[in-house]
C-alpha positions in Angstrom: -11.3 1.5 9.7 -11.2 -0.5 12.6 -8.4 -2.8 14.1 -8.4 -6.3 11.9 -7.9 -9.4 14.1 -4.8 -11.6 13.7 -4.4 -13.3 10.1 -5.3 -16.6 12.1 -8.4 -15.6 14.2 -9.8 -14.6 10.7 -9.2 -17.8 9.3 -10.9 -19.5 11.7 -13.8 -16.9 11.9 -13.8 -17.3 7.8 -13.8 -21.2 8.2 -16.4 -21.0 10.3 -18.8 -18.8 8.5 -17.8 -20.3 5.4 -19.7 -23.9 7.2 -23.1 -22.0 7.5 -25.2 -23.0 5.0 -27.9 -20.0 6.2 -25.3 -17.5 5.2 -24.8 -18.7 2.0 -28.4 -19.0 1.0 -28.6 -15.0 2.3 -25.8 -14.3 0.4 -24.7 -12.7 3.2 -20.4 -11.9 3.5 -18.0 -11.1 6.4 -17.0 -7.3 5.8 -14.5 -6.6 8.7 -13.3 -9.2 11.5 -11.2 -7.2 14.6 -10.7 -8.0 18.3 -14.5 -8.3 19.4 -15.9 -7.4 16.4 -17.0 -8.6 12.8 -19.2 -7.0 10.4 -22.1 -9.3 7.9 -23.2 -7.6 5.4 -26.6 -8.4 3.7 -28.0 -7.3 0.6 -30.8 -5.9 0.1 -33.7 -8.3 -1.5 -37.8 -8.5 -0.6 -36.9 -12.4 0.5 -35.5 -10.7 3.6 -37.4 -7.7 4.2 -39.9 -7.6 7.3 -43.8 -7.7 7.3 -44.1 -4.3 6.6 -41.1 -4.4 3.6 -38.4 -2.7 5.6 -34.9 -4.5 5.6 
């Protein structure tokens, strides 16, 4: 897998996600944090699906 960030940088990059209420509502969950790079994953619901149903 990719490089992970410093233990700090990910705290604050936690801390801050962590304050977004749209996030949490998505249910949505930091996967990977690294130097210039963090990964959200999303599941997969019809709430969050395009017009035409695709994710």
């Amino acid at each position: 897998m990719d490089e992970q960030a410093s233990p700090a940088i990910q705290d604050r990059i936690r801390s801050s996600f962590d304050r977004q209420g749209l996030m949490a509502h998505l249910d949505a969950r930091l996967s990977h944090i690294g130097p210039g790079r963090v990964h959200i994953t999303l599941p997969s619901r019809p709430e969050v699906t395009q017009q035409h149903g695709k994710p």
